[in-house]
N, CA and C of each residue as an Amber inpcrd file, in Angstrom:
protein
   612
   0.8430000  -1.1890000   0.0000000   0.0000000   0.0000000   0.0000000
   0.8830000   1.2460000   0.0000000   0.5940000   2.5880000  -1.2710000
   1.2940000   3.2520000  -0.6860000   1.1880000   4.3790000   0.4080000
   2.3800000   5.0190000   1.0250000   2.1660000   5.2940000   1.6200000
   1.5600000   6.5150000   2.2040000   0.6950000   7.0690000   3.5310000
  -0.1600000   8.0560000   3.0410000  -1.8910000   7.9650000   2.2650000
  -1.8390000   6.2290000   1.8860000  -3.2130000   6.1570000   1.4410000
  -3.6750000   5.5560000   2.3470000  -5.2310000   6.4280000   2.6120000
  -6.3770000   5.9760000   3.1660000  -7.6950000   4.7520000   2.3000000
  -7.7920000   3.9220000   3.2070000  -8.7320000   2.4250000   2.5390000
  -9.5220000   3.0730000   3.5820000 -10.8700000   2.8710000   3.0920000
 -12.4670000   2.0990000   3.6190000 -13.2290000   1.6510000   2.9750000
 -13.5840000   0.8880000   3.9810000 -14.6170000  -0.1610000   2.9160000
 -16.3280000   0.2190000   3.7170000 -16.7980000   0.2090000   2.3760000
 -18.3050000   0.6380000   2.2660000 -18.9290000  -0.4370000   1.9680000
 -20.0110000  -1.0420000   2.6170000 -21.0070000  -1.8240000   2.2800000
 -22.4830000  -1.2710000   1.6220000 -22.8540000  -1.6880000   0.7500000
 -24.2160000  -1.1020000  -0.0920000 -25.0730000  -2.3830000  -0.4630000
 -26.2960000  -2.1850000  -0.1380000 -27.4150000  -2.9180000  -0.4500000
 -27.3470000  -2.8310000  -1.9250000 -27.6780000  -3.8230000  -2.8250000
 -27.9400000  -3.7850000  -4.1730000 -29.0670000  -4.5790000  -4.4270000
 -29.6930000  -4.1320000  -5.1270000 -31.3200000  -4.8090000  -6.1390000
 -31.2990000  -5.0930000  -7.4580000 -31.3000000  -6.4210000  -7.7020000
 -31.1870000  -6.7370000  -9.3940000 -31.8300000  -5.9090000 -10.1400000
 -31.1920000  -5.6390000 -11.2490000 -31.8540000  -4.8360000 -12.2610000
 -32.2870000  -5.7230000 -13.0840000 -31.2760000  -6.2880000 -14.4300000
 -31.0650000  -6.8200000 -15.6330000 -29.6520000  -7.4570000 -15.8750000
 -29.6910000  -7.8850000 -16.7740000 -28.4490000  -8.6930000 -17.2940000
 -28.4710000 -10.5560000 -17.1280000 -29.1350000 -10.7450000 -16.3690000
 -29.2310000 -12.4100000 -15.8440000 -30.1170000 -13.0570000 -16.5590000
 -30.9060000 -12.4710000 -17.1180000 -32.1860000 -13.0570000 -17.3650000
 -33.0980000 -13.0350000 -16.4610000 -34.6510000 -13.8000000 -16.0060000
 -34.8630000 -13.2000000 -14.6220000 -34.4320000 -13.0220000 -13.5850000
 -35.3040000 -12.8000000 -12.3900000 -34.9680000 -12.4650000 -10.9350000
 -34.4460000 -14.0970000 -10.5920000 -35.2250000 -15.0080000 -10.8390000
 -34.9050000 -16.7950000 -10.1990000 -33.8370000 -17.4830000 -11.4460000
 -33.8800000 -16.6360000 -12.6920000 -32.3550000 -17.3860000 -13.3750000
 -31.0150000 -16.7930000 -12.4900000 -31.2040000 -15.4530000 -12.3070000
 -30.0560000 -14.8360000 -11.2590000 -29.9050000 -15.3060000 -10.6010000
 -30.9360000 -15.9220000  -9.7960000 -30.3430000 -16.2780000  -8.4950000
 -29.8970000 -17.7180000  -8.8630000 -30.1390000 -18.4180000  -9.1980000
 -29.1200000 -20.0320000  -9.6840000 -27.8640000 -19.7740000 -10.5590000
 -27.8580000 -18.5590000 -11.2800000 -26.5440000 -18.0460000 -11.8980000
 -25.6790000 -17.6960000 -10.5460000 -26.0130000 -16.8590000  -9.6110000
 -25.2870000 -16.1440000  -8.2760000 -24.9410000 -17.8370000  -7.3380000
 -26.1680000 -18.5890000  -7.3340000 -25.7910000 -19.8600000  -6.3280000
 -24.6130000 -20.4340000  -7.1300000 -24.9650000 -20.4070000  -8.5420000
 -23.6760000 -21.4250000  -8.9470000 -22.1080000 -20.6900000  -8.6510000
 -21.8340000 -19.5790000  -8.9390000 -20.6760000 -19.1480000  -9.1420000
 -20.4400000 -18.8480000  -7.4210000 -20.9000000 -18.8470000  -6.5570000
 -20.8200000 -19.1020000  -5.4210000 -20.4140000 -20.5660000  -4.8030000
 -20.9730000 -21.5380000  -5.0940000 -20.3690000 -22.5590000  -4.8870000
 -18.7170000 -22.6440000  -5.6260000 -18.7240000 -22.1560000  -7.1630000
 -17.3750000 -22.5650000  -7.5600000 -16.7410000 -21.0620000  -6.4550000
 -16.7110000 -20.1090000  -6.0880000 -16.0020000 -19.5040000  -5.5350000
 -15.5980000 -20.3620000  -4.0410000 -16.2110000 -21.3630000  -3.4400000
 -15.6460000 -22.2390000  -2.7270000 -15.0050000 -22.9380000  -2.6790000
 -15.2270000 -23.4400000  -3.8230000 -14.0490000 -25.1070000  -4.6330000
 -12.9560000 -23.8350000  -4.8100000 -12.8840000 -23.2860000  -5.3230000
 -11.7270000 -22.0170000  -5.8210000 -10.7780000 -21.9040000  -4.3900000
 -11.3970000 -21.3480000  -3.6140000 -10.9830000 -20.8240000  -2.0740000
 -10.1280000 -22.4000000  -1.9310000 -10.9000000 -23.0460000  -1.8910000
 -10.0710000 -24.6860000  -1.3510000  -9.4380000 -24.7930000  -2.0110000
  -9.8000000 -24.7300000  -3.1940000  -8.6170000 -25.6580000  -4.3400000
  -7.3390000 -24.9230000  -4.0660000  -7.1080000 -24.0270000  -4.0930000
  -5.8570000 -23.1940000  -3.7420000  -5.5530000 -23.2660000  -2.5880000
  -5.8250000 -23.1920000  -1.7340000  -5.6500000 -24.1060000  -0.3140000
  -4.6410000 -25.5300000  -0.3290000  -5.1080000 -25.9970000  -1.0740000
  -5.0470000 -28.0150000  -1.3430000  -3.3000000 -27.7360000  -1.8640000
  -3.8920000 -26.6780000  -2.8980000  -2.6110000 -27.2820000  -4.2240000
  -1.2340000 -26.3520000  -3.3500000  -1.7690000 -25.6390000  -2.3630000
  -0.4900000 -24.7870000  -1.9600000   0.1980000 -25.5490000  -0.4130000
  -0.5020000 -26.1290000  -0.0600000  -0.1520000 -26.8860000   1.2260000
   0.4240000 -28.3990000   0.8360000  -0.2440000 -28.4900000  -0.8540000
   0.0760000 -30.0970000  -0.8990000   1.8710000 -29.3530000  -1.5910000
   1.7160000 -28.3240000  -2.0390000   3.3870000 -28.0760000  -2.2670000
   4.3630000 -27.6520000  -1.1680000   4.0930000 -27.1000000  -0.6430000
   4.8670000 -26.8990000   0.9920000   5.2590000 -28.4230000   1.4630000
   4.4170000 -29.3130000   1.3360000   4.2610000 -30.3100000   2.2310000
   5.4310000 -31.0490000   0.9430000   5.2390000 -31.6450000   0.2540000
   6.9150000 -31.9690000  -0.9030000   7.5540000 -31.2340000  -0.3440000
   7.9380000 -29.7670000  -0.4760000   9.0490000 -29.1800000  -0.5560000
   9.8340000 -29.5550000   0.7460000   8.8720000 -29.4160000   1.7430000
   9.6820000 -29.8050000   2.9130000   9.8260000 -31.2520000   3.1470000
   9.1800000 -31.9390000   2.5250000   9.8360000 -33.4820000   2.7180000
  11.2500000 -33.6930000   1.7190000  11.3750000 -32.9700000   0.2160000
  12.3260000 -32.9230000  -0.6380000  13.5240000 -32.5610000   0.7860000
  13.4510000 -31.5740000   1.6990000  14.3200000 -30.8700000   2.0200000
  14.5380000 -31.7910000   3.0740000  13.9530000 -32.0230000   3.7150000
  14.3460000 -32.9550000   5.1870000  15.0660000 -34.6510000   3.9000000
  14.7760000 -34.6180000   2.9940000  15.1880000 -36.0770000   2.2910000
  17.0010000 -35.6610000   1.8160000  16.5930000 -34.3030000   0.9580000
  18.0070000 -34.1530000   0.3840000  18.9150000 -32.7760000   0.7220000
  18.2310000 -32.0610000   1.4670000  18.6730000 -30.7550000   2.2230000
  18.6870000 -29.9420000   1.0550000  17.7100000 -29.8050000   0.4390000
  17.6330000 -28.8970000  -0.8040000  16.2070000 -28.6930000  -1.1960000
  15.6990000 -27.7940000  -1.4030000  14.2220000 -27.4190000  -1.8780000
  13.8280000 -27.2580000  -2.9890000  12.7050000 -27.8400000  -3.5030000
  12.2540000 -28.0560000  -4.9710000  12.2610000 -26.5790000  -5.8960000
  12.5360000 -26.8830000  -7.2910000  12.7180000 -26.2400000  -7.7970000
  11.5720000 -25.5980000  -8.6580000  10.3450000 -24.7580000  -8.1960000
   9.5960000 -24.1820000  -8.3830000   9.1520000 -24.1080000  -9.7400000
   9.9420000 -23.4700000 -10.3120000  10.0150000 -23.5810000 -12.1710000
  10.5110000 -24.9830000 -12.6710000  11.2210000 -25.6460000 -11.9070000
  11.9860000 -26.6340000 -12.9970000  10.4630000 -27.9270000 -12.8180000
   9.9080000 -27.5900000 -11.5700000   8.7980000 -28.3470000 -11.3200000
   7.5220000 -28.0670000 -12.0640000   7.0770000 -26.9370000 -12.3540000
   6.2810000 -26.1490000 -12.4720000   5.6050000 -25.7860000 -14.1600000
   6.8090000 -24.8850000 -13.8620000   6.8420000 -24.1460000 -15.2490000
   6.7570000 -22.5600000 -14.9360000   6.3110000 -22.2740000 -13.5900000
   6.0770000 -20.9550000 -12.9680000   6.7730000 -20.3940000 -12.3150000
   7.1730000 -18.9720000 -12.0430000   8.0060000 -18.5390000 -11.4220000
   7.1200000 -18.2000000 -10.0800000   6.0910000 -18.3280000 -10.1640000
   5.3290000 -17.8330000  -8.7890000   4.3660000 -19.0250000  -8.2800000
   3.8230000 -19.5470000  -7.0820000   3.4690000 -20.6990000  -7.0370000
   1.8410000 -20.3080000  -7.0120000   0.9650000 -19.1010000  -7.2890000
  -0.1610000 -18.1780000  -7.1690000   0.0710000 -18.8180000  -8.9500000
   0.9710000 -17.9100000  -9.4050000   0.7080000 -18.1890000 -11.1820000
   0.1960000 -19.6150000 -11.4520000   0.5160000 -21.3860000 -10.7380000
   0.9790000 -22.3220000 -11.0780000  -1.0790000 -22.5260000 -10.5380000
  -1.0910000 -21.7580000  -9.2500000  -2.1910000 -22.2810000  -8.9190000
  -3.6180000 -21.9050000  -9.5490000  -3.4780000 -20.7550000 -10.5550000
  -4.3350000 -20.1100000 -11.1180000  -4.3350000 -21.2810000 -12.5750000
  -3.2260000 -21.4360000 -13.2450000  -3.3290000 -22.5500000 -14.4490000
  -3.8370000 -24.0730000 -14.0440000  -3.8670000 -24.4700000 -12.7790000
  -4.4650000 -25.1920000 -12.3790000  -6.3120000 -25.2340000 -12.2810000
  -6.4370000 -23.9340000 -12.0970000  -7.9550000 -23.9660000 -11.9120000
  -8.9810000 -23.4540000 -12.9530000  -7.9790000 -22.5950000 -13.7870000
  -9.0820000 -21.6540000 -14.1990000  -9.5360000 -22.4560000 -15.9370000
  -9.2670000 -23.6500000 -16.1490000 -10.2020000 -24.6620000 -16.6280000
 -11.2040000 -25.3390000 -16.3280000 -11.0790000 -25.2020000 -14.9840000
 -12.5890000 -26.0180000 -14.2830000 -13.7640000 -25.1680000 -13.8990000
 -13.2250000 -23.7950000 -14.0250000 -14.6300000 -22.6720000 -13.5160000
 -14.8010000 -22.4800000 -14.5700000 -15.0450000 -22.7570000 -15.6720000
 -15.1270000 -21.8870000 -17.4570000 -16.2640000 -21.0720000 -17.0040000
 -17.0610000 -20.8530000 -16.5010000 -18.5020000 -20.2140000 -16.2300000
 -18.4040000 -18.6600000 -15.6300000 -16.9600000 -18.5380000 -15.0190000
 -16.6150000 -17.7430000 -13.9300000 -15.2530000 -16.6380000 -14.7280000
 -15.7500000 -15.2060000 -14.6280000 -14.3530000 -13.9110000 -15.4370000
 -13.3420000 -14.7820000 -14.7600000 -12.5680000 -14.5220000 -15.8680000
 -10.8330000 -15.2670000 -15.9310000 -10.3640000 -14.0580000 -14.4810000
 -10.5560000 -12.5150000 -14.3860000 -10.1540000 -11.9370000 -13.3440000
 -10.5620000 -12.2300000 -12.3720000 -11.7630000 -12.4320000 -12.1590000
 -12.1910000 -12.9840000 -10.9650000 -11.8010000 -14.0790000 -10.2070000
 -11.6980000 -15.2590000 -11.1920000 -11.1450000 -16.4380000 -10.5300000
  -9.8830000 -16.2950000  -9.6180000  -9.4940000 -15.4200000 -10.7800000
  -7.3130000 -14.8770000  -9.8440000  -7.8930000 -14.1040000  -8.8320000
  -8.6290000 -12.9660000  -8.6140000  -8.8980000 -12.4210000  -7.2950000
  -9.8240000 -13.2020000  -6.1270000 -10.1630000 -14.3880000  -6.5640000
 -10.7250000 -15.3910000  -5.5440000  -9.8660000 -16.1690000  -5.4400000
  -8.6940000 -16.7070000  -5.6390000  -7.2820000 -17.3750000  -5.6350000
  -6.1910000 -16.6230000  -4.8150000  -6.4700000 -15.3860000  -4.9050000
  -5.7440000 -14.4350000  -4.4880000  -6.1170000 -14.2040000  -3.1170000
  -7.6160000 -14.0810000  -2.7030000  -8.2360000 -14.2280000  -1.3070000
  -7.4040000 -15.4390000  -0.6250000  -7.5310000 -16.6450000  -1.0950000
  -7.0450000 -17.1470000  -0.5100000  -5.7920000 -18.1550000  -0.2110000
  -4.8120000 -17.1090000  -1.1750000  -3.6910000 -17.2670000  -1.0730000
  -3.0920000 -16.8110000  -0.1760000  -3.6400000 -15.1610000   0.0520000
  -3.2180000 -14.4140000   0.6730000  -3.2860000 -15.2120000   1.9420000
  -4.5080000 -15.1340000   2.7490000  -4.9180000 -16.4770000   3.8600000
  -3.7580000 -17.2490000   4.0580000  -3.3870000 -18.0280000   3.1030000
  -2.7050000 -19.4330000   3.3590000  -1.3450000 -18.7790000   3.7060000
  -0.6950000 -18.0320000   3.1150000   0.5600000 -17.3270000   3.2900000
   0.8770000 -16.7880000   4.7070000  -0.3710000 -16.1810000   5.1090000
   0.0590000 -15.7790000   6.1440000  -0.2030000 -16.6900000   7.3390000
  -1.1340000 -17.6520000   6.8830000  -0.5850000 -18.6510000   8.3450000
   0.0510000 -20.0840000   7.4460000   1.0860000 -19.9480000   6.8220000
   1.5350000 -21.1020000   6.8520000   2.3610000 -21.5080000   7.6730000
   2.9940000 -20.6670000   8.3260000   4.2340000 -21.2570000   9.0180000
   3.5640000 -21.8550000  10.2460000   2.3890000 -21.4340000  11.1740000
   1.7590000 -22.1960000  12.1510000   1.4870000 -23.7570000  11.4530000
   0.7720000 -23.5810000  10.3250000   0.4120000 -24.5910000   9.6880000
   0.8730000 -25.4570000   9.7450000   2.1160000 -25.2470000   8.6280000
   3.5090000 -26.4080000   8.5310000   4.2370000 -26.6460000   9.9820000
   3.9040000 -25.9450000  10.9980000   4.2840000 -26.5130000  12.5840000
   3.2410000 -27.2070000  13.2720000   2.4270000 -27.5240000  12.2080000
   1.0110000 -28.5550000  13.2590000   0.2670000 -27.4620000  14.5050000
   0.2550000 -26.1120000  14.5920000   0.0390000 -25.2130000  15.5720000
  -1.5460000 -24.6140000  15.1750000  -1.6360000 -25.0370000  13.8510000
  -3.0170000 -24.8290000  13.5210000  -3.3490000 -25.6760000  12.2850000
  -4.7210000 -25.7920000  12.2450000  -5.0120000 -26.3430000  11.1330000
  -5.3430000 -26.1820000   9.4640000  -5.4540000 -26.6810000   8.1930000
  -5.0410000 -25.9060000   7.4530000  -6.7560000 -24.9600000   6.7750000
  -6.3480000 -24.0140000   6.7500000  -7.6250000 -23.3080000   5.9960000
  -8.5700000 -23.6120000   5.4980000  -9.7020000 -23.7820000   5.4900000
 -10.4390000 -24.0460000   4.3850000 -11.9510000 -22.8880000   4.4970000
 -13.0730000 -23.1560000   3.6070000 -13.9550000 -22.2510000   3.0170000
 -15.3690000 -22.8880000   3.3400000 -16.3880000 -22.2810000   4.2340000
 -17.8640000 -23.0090000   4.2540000 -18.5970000 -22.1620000   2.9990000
 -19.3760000 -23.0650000   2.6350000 -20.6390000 -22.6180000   1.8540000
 -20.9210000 -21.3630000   2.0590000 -21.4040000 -20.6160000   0.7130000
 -22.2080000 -19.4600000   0.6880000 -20.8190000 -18.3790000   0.8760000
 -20.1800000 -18.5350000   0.1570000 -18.8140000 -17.6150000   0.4300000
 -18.9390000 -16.3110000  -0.6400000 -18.9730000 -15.2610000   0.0030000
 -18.8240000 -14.3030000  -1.0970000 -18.7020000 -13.9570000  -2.3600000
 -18.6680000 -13.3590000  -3.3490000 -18.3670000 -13.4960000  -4.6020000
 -17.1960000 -12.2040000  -5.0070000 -15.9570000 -12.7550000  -5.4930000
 -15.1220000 -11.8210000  -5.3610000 -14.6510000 -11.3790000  -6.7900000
 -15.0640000 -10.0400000  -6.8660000 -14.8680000  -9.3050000  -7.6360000
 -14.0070000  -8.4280000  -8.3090000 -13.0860000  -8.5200000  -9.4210000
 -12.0880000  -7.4650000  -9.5440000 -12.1810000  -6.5970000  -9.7700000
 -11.5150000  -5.3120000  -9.3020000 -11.7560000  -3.8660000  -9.8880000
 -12.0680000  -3.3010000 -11.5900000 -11.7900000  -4.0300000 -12.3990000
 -11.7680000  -4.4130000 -13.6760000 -12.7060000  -4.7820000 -14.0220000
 -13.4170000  -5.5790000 -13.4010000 -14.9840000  -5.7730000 -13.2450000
 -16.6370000  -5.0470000 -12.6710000 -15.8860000  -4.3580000 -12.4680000
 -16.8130000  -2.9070000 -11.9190000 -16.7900000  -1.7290000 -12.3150000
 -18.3330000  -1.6320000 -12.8570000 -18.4400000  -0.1160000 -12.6420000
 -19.5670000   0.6110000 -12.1300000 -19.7390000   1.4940000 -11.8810000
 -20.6020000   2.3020000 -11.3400000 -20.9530000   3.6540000 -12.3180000
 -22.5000000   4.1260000 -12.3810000 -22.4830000   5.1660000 -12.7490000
 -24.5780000   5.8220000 -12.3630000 -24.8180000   6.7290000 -12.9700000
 -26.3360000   6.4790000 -12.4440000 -27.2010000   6.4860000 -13.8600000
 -28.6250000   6.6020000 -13.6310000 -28.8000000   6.2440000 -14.3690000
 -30.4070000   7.3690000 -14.1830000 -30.1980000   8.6250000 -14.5850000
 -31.0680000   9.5430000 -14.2140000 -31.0090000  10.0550000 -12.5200000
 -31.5030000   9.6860000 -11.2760000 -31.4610000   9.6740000 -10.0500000
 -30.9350000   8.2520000  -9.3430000 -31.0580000   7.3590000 -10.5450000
 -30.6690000   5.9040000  -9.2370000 -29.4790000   5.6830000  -9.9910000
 -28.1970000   5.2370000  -8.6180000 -27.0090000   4.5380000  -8.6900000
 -27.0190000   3.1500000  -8.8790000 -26.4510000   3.3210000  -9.8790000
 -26.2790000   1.9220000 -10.6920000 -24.6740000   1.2360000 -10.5640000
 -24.4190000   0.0960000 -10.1310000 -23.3210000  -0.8690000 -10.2140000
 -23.7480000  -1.8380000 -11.4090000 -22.6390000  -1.9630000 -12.3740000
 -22.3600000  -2.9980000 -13.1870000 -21.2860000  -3.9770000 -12.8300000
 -21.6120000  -5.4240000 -12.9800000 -20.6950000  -6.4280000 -12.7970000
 -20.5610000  -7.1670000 -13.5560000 -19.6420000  -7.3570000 -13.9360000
 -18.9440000  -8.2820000 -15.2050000 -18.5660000  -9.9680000 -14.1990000
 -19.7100000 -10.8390000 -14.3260000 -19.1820000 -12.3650000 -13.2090000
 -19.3040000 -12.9680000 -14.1460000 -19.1510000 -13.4640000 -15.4130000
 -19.3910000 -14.1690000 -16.1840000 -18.2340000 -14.2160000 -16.6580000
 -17.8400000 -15.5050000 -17.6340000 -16.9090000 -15.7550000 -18.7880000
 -17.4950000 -15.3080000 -19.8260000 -16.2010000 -14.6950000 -20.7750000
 -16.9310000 -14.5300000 -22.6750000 -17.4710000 -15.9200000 -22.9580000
 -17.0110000 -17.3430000 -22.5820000 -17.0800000 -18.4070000 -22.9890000
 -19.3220000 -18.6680000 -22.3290000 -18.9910000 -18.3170000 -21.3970000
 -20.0460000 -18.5360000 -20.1250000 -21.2930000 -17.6940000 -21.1670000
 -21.0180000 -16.7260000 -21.3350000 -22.4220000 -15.2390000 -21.7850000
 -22.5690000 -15.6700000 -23.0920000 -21.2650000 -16.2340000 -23.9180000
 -21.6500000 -16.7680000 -25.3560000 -22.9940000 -18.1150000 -25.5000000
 -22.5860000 -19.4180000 -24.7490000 -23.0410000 -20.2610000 -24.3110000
 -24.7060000 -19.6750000 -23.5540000 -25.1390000 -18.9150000 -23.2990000
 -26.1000000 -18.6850000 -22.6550000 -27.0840000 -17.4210000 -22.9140000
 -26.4080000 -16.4600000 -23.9450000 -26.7450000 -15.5050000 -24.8280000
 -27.1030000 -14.2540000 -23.4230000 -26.0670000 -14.5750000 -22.1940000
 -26.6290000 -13.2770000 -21.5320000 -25.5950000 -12.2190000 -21.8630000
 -26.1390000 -11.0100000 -21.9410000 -25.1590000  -9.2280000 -21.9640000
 -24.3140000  -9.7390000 -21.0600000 -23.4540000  -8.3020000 -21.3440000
 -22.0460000  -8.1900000 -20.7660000 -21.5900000  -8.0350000 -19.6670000
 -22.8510000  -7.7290000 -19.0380000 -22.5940000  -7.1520000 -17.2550000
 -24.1860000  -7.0370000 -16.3790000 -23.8800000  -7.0340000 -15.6480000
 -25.4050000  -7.3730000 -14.7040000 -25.3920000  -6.0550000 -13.4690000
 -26.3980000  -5.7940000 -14.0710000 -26.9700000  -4.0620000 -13.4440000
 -28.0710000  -4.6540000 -12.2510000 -26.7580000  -3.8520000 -10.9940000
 -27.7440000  -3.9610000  -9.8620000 -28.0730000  -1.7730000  -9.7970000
 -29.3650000  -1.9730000  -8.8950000 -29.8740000  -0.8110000  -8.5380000
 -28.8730000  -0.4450000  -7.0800000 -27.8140000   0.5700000  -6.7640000
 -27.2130000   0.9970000  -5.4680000 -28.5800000   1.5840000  -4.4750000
 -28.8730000   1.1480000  -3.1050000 -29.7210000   1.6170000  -2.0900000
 -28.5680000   2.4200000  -1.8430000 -28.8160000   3.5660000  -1.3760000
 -28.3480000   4.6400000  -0.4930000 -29.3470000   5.0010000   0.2660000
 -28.4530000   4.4150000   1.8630000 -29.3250000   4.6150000   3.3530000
 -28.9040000   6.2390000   3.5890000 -27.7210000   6.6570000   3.6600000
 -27.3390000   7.6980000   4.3530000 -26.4430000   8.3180000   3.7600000
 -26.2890000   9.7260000   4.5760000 -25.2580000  10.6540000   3.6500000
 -24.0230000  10.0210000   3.5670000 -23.6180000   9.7850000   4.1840000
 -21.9800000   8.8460000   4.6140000 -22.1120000   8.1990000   3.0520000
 -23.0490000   6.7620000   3.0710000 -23.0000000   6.7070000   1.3540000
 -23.0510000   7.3490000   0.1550000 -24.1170000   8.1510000   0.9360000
 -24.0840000   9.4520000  -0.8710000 -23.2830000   9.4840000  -0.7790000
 -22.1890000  10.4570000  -0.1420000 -20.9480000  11.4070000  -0.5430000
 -19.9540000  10.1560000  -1.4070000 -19.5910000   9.2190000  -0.0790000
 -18.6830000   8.0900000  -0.7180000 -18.7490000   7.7520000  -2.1780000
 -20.1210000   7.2740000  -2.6760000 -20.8510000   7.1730000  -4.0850000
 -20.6620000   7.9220000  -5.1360000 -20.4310000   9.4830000  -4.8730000
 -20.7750000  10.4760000  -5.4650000 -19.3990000  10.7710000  -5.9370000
 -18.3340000  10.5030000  -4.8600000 -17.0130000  11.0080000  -4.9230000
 -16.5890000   9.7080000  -5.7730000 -16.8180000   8.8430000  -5.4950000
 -16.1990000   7.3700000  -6.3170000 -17.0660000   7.6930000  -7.9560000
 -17.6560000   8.2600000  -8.3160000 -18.6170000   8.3910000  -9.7810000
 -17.5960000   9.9750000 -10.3100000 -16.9620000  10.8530000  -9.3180000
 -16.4160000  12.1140000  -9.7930000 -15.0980000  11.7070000 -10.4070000
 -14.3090000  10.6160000  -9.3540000 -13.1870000   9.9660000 -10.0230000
 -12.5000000  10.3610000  -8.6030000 -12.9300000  11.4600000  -8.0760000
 -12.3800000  11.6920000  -6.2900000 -11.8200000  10.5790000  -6.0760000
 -12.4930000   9.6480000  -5.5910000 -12.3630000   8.0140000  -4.8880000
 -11.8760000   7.2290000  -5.7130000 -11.0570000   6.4350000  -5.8290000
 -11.0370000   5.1760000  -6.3620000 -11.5360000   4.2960000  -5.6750000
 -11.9430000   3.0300000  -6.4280000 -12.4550000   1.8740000  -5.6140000
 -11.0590000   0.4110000  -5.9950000 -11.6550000  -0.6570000  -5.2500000
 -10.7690000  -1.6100000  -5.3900000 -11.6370000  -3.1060000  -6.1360000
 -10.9910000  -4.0990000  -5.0360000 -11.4760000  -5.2140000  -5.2700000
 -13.1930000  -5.0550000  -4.4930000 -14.4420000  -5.7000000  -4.8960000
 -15.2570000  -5.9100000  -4.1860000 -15.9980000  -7.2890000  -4.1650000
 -16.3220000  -7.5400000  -2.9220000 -17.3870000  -8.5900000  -2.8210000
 -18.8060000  -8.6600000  -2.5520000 -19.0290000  -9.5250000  -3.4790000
 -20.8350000  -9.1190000  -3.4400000 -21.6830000 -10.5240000  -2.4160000
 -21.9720000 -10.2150000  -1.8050000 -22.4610000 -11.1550000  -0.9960000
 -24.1840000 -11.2110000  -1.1900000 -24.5820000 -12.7860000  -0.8410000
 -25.8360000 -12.9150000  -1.6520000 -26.7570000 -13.5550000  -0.1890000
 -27.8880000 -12.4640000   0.4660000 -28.3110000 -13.1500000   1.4190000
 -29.7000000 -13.6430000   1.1290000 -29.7170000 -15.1830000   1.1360000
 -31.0620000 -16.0240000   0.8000000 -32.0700000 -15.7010000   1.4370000
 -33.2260000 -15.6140000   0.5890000 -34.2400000 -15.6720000   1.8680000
 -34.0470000 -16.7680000   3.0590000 -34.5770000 -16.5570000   4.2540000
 -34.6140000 -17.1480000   5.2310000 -35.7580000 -17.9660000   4.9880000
């Protein structure tokens, strides 16, 4: 981060607009890519602990640690774990998948070393997990008086296959001034925004 910059994170109610097809195709489009954002979370989990776990047996065997690229083909073990997956979500933006890989890479990194000491156990993801979004995948703008978010969660492969548009228009609720301004300043270019997650709460 550099330094001197201020982060907050804003939460906003959103209301389907368009782009999915109906209100109940959306929502089995949102359940599905929600479940693969779980297998995602794990799978990167699996494939990064099942490499730690070689490397350090290579090393306790020959006092030398595997050779990342010569193993691989990757110079980064995030790069190795993204070519691993992002054939099995075809349904799911190629950015997205890396910023849901990236969630929980980040995770695994920072507690591996408890991990690999048996001091904790290794990570994993319950049901109904967020949907993580890249900045690249968002936009915002209004649309007469109502604030509008566009999201790009689909593959070209996914929207071809299924004949839906390019992006899926939710309606922004704004409760309070705190949001206007935030909203208003992020639409002037004031604000930048980042990564976001859209979280999907079922009826009860």
């Amino acid at each position: 981060m550099a330094k001197g910059l201020l982060t907050k994170v804003m939460k906003y109610e959103l209301r389907y607009l368009d782009g999915c097809g109906g209100f109940h195709e959306m929502q089995e489009n949102v359940w599905a890519l929600q479940r693969q954002t779980r297998e995602i979370l794990n799978r990167t989990i699996q494939i990064a602990f099942h490499w730690d776990y070689l490397n350090r047996e290579q090393y306790n065997k020959t006092g030398e640690y595997l050779d990342l690229y010569k193993e691989t083909g990757y110079k980064r073990l995030d790069g190795y774990i993204y070519n691993c997956v992002k054939d099995q979500f075809e349904d799911m933006a190629s950015v997205n998948i890396n910023a849901t890989l990236q969630k929980a890479w980040s995770k695994y990194t920072s507690s591996k070393t408890e991990v690999l000491r048996g001091n904790m156990s290794v990570p994993s993801y319950k049901k109904d997990q967020p949907l993580v979004i890249d900045k690249r995948n968002i936009s915002f703008r209004k649309n007469e008086t109502q604030p509008i978010a566009e999201l790009s969660l689909f593959s070209t492969k996914y929207k071809m296959k299924t004949g839906l548009p390019g992006k899926v228009q939710f309606a922004v609720q704004i409760n309070d001034k705190t949001q206007q301004s935030i909203f208003e300043r992020v639409l002037c270019g004031e604000y930048g925004y980042g990564q976001c997650q859209l979280v999907y709460d079922r009826p009860k």
